[in-house]
C-alpha positions as a Markdown table, in Angstrom:
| # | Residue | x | y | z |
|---|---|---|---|---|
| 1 | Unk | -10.3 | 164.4 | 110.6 |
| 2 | Unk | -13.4 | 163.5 | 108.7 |
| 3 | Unk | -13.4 | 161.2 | 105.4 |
| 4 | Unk | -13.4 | 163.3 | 102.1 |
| 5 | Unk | -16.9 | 163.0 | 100.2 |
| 6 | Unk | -17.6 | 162.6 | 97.0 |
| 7 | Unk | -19.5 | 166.1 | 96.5 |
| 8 | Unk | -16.1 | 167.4 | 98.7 |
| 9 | Unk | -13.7 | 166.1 | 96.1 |
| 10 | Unk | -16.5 | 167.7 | 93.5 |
| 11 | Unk | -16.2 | 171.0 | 94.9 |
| 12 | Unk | -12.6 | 171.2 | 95.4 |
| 13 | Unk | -11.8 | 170.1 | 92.0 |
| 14 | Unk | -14.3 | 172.8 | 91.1 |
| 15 | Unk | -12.3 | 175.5 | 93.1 |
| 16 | Unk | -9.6 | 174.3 | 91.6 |
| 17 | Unk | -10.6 | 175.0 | 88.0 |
| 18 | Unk | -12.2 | 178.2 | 88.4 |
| 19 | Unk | -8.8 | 179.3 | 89.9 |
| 20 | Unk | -6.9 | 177.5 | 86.6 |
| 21 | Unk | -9.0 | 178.7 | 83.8 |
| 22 | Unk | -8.5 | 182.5 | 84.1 |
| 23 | Unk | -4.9 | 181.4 | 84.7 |
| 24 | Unk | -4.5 | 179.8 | 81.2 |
| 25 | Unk | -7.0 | 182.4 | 79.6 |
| 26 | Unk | -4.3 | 185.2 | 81.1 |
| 27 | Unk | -1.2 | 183.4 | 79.6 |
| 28 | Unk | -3.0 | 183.4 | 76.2 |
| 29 | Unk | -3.8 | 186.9 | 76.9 |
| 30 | Unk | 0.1 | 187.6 | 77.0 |
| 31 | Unk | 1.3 | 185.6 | 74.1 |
| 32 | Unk | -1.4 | 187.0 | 72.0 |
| 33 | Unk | -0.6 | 190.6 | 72.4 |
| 34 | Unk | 3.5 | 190.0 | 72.6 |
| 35 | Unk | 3.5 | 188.8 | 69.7 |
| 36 | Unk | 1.5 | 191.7 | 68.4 |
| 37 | Unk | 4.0 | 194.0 | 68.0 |
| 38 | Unk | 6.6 | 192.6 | 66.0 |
| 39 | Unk | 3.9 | 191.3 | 63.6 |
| 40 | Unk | 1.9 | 193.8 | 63.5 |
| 41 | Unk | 5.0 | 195.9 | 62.9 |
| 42 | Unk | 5.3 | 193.9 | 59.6 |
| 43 | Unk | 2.2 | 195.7 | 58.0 |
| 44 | Unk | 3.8 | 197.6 | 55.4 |
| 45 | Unk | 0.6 | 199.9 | 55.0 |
| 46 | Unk | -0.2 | 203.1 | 56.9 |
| 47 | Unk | -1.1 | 203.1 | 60.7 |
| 48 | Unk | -4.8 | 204.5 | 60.1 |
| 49 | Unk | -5.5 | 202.3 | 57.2 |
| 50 | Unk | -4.2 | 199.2 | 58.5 |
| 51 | Unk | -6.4 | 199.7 | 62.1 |
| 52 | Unk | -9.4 | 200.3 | 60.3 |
| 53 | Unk | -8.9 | 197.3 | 57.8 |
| 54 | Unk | -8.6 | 194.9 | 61.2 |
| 55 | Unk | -11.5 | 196.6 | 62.8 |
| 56 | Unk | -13.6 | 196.4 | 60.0 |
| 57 | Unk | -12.6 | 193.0 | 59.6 |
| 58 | Unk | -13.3 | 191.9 | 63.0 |
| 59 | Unk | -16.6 | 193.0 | 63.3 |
| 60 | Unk | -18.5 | 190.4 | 61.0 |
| 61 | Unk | -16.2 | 188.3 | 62.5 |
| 62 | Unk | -17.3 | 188.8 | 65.7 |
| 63 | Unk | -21.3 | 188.5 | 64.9 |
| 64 | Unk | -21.3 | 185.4 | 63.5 |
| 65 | Unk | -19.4 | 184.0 | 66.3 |
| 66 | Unk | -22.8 | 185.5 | 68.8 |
| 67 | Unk | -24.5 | 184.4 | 66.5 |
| 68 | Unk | -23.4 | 180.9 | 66.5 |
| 69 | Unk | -23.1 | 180.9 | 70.3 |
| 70 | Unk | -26.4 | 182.2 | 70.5 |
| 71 | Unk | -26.0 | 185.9 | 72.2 |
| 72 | Unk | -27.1 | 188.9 | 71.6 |
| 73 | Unk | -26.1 | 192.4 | 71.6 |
| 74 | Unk | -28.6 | 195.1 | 72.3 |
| 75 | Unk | -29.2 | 198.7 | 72.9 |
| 76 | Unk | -28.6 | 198.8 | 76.8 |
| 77 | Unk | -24.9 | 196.9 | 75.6 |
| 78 | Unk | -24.4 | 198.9 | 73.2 |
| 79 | Unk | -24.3 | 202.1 | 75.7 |
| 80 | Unk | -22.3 | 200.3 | 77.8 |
| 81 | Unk | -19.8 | 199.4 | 75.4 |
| 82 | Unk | -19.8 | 203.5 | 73.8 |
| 83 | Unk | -16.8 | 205.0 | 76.1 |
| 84 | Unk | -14.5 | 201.7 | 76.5 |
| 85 | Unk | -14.8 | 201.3 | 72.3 |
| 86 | Unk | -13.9 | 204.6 | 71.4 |
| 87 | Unk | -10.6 | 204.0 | 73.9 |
| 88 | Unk | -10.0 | 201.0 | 72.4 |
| 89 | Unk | -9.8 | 202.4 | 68.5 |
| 90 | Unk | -8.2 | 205.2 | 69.9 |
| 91 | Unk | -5.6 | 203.0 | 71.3 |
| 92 | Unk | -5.0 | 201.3 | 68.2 |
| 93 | Unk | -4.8 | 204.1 | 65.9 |
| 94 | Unk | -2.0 | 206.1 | 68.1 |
| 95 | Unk | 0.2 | 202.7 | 68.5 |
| 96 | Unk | -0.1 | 202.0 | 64.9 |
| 97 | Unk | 1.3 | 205.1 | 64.1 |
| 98 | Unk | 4.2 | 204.9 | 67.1 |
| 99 | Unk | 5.5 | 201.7 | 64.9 |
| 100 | Unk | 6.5 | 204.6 | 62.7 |
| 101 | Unk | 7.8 | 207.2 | 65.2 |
| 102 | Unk | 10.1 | 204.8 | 67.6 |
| 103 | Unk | 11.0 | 201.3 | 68.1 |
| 104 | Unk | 9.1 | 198.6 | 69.9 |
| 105 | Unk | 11.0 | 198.5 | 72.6 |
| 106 | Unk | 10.6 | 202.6 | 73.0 |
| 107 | Unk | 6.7 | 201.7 | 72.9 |
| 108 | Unk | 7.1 | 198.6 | 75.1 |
| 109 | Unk | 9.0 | 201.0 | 78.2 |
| 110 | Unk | 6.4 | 203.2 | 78.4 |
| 111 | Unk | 3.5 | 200.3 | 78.6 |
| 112 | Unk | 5.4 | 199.1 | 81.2 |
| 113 | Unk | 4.3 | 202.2 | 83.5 |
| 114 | Unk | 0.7 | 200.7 | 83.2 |
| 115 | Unk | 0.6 | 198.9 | 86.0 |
| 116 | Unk | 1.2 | 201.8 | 88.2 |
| 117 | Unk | -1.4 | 203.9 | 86.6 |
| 118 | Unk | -3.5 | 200.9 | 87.4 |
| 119 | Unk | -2.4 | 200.5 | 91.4 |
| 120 | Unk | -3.3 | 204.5 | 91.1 |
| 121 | Unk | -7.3 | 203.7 | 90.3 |
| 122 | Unk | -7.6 | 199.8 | 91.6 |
| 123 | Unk | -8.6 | 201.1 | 95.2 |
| 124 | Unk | -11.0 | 204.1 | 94.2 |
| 125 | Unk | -12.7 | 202.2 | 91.3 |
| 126 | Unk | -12.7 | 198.7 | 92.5 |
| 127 | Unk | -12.3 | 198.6 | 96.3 |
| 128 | Unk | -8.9 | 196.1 | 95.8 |
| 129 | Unk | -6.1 | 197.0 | 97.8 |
| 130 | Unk | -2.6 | 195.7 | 96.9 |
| 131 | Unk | -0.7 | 195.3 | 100.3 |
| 132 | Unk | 3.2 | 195.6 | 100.4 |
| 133 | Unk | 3.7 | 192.6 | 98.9 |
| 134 | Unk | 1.8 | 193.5 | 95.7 |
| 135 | Unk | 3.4 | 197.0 | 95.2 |
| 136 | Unk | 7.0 | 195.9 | 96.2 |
| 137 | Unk | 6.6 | 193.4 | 93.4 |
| 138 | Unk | 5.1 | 195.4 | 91.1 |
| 139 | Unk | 8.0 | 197.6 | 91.3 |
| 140 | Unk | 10.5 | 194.5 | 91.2 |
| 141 | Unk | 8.1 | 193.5 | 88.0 |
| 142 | Unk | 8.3 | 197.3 | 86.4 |
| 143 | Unk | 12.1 | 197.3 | 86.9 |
| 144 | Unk | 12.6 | 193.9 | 85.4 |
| 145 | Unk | 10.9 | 195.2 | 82.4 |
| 146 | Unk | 13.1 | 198.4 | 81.9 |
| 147 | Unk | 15.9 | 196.0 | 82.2 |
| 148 | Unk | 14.1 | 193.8 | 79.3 |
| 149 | Unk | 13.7 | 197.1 | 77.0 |
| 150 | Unk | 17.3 | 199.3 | 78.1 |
| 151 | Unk | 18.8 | 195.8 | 77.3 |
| 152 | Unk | 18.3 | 196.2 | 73.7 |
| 153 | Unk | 21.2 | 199.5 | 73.5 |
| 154 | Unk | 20.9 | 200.6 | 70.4 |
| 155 | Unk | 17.7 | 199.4 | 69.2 |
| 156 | Unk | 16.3 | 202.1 | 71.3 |
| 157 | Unk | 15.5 | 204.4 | 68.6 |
| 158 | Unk | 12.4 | 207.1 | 68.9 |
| 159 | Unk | 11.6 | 211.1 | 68.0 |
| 160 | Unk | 9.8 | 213.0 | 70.0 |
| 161 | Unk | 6.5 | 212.3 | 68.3 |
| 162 | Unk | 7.2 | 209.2 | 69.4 |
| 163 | Unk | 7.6 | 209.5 | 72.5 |
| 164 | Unk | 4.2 | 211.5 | 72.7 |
| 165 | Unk | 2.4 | 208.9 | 71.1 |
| 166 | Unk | 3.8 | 205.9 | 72.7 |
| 167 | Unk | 2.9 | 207.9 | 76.2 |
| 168 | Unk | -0.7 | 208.5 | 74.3 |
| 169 | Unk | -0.9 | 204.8 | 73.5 |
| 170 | Unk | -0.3 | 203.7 | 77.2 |
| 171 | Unk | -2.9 | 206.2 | 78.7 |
| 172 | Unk | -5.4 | 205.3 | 76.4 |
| 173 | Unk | -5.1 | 201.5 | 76.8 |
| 174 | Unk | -4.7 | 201.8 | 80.7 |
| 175 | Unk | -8.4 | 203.8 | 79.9 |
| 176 | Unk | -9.6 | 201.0 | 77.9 |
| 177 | Unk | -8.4 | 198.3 | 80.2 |
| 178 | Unk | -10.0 | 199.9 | 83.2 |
| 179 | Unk | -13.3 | 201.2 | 81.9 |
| 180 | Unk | -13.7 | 197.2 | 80.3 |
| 181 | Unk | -13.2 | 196.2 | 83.9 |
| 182 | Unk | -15.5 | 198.6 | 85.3 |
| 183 | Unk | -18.6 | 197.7 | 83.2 |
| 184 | Unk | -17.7 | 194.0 | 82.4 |
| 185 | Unk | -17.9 | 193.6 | 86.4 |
| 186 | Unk | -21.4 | 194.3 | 86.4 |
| 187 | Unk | -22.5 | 192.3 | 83.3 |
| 188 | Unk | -22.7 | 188.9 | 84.8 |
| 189 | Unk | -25.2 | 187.9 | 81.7 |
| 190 | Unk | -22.9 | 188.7 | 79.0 |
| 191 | Unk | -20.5 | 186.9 | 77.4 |
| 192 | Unk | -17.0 | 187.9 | 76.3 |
| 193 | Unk | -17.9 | 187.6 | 72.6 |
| 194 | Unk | -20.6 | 190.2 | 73.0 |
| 195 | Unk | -18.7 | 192.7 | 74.9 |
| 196 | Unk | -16.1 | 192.8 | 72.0 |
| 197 | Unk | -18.6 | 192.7 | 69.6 |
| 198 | Unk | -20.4 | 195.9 | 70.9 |
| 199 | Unk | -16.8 | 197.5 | 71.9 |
| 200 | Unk | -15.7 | 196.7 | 67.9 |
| 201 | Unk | -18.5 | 198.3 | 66.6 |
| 202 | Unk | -17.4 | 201.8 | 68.4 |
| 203 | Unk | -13.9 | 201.2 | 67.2 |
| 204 | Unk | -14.6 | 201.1 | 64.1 |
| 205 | Unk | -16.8 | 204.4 | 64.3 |
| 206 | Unk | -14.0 | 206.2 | 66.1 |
| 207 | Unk | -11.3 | 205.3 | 64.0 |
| 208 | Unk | -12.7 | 204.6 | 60.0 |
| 209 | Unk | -14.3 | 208.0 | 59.3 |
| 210 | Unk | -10.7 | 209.6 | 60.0 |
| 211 | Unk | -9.0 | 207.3 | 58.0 |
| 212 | Unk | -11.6 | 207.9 | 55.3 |
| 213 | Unk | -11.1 | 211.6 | 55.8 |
| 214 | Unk | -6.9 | 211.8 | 55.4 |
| 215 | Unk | -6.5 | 208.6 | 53.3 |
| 216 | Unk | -6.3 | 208.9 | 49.5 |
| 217 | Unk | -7.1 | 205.8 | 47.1 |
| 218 | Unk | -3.4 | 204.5 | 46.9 |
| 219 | Unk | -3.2 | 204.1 | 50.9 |
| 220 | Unk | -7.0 | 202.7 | 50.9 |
| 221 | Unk | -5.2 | 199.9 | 48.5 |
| 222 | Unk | -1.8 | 199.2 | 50.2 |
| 223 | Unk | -2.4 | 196.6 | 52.0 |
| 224 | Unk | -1.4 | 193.5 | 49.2 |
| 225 | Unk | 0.7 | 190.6 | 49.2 |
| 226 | Unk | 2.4 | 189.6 | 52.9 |
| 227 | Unk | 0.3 | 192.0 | 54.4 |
| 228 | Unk | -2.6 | 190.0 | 54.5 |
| 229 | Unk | -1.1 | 186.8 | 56.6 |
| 230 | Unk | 0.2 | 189.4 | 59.2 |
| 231 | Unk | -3.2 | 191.6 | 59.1 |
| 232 | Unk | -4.7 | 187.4 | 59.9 |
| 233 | Unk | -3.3 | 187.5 | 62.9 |
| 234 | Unk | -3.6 | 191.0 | 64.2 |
| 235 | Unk | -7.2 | 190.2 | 63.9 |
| 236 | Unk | -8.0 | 186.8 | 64.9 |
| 237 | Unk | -4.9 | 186.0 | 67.8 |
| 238 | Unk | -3.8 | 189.8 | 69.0 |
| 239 | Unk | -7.1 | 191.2 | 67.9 |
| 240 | Unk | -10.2 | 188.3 | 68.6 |
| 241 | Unk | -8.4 | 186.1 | 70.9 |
| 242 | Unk | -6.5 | 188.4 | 72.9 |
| 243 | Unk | -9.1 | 190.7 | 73.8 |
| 244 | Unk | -11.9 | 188.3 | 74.0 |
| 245 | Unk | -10.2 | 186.0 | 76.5 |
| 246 | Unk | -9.0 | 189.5 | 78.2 |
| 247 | Unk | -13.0 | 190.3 | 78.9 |
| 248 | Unk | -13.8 | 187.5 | 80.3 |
| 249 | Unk | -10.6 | 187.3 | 82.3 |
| 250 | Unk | -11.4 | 190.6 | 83.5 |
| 251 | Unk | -14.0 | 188.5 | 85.6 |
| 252 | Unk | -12.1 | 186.7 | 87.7 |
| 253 | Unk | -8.7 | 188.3 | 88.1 |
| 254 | Unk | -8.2 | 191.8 | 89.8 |
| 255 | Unk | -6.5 | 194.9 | 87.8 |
| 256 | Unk | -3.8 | 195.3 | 90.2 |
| 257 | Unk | -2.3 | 191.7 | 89.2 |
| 258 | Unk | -3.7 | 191.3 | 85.8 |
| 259 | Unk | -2.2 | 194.6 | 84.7 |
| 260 | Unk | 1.3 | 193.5 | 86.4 |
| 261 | Unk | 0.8 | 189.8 | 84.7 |
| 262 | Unk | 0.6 | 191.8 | 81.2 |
| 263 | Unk | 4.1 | 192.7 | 81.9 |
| 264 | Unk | 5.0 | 189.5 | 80.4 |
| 265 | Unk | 3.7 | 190.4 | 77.1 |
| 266 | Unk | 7.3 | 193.0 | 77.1 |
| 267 | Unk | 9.5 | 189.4 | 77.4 |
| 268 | Unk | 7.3 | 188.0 | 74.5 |
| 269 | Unk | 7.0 | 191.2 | 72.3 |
| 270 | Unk | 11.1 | 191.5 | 72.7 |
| 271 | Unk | 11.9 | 187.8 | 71.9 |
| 272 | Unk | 9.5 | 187.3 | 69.4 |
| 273 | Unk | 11.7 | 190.4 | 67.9 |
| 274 | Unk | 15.1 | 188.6 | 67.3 |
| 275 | Unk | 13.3 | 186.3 | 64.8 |
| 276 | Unk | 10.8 | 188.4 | 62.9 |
| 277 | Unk | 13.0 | 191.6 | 62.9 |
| 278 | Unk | 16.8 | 190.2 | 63.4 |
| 279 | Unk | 17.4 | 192.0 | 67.0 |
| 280 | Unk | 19.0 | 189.4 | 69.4 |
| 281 | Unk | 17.9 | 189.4 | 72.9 |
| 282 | Unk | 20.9 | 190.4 | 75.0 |
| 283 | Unk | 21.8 | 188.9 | 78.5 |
| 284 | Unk | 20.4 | 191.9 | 80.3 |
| 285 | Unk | 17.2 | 191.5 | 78.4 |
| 286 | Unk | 16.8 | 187.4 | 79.2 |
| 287 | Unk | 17.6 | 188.3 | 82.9 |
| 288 | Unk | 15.3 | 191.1 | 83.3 |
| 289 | Unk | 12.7 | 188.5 | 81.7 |
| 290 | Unk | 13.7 | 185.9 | 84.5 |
| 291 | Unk | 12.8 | 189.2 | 87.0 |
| 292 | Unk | 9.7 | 190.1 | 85.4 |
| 293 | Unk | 8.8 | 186.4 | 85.3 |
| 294 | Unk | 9.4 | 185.8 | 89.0 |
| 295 | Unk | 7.4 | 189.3 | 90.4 |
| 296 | Unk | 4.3 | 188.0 | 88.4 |
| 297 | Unk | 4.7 | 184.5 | 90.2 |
| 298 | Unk | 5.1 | 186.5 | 93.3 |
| 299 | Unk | 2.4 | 188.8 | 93.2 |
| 300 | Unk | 0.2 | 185.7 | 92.1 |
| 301 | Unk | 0.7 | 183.5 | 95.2 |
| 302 | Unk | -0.8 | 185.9 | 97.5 |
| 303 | Unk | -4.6 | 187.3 | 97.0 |
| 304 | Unk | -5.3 | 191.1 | 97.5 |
| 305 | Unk | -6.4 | 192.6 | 100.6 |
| 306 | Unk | -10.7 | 192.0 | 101.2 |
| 307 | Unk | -12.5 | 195.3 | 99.8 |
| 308 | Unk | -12.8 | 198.2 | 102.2 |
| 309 | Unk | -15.9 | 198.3 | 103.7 |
């Protein structure tokens, strides 16, 4: 065997990470949006106003950090960034108002179907093909999850509007998610920053003029006191972080496993619970976590099948 070299060692540690970072980026991912459901949750204003409030919010936000980092945003972004925006207010609007209609973990179940939806359009819109490995895990993942949500018994509260909307609120972010990864792929010269920036901005057009339109003054002004720390970090951790680091995640990782990685977020959303809203994580809940836990370690030992060709 020949000696290692010093521009060997280089490129291995290289490989090495470029394979870590979107790893770390991905588990920020997670704890950013579990945790956005219990505090979000603790928004005492209504759904439309408090989504257009972190919108708004974010958008300024989001400039001056291009700005500072030097990027841009123009028009041939901005067209990019039209169909995946309106999703992604969309998205926020209906789950903001399924807080009202059912429980997290109601909301949480049905997000768990995601990854399936995304196995579904993984092959036809990306070329990636999940062998047997991948699915049977998926399905070991999905189940693991159910057992996370069913685990809370009573706590599994909903009406049938919320049911509709927490089934609206999956099929719109599964839209999002993929439509992000379907542009972002070809955008090698943008940065995450951007991407959200432009995607913000169309958020904020889909979802403000409604709330303008069936909001009177009082629910304009509700949000006051508390609601301000947890409104902080629906924008800047669930809201900035999460979804910036998501973008540029959506780089390097494939949908089929980052979508069944974001089954995680169910064990964080569910344990962050018994804090912030008193509802104790039950043994069937910490073991499904331990399942869903193990099928994402599964699925990410193995890479996907090479693109059809």
């Amino acid at each position: 065997m020949g000696a290692t070299t010093p521009a060997t060692a280089t490129a291995a540690r290289n490989v090495a990470t470029n394979a870590l970072l979107p790893t770390l980026a991905m588990i920020g991912v997670i704890v950013a949006w579990g945790l956005g459901p219990p505090i979000s949750k603790l928004i005492t204003a209504p759904p439309l106003v408090t989504v257009s409030y972190r919108l708004t919010i974010s958008v300024p936000i989001l400039y001056l950090m291009v700005r500072f980092s030097g990027g841009r945003v123009d028009r041939a972004l901005l067209r990019r960034c039209l169909i995946p925006g309106v999703f992604f207010g969309a998205n926020l609007a209906i789950v903001f108002a399924a807080f009202q209609e059912a429980t997290i973990v109601v909301i949480s179940v049905l997000n768990a179907m995601q990854p399936a939806v995304v196995l579904l359009a993984a092959r036809p819109l990306f070329g990636e093909r999940p062998g047997a490995w991948h699915l049977s895990w998926t399905a070991v993942g999905f189940g693991g999850t159910v057992a996370v949500i069913l685990g809370a018994g009573s706590e599994v509260r909903t009406t049938t509007a919320g049911l509709v909307l927490s089934t609206l609120a999956m099929l719109t972010f599964t839209a999002y998610f993929l439509a992000t990864k379907r542009v972002r792929a070809g955008l090698a010269d943008v940065g995450a920053i951007e991407w959200m920036l432009g995607v913000s901005i169309f958020a904020v057009a889909t979802v403000v003029p409604i709330t303008l339109a069936t909001s009177d003054r009082a629910d304009l002004l509700a949000v006051a006191g508390s609601d301000w720390l947890w409104m902080a970090w629906a924008v800047l951790g669930t809201g900035i972080a999460g979804h910036v680091l998501m973008s540029w995640v959506h780089r390097y990782i494939p949908v089929s496993r980052s979508s069944l990685y974001l089954l995680a977020m169910n064990v964080v959303a569910i344990t962050a619970a018994w804090p912030i809203h008193d509802e104790p994580v039950t043994v069937v809940q910490a073991l499904g976590g331990l399942v869903v836990l193990g099928a994402v370690a599964a699925v990410g030992r193995r890479p996907l099948s090479p693109p059809a060709t």
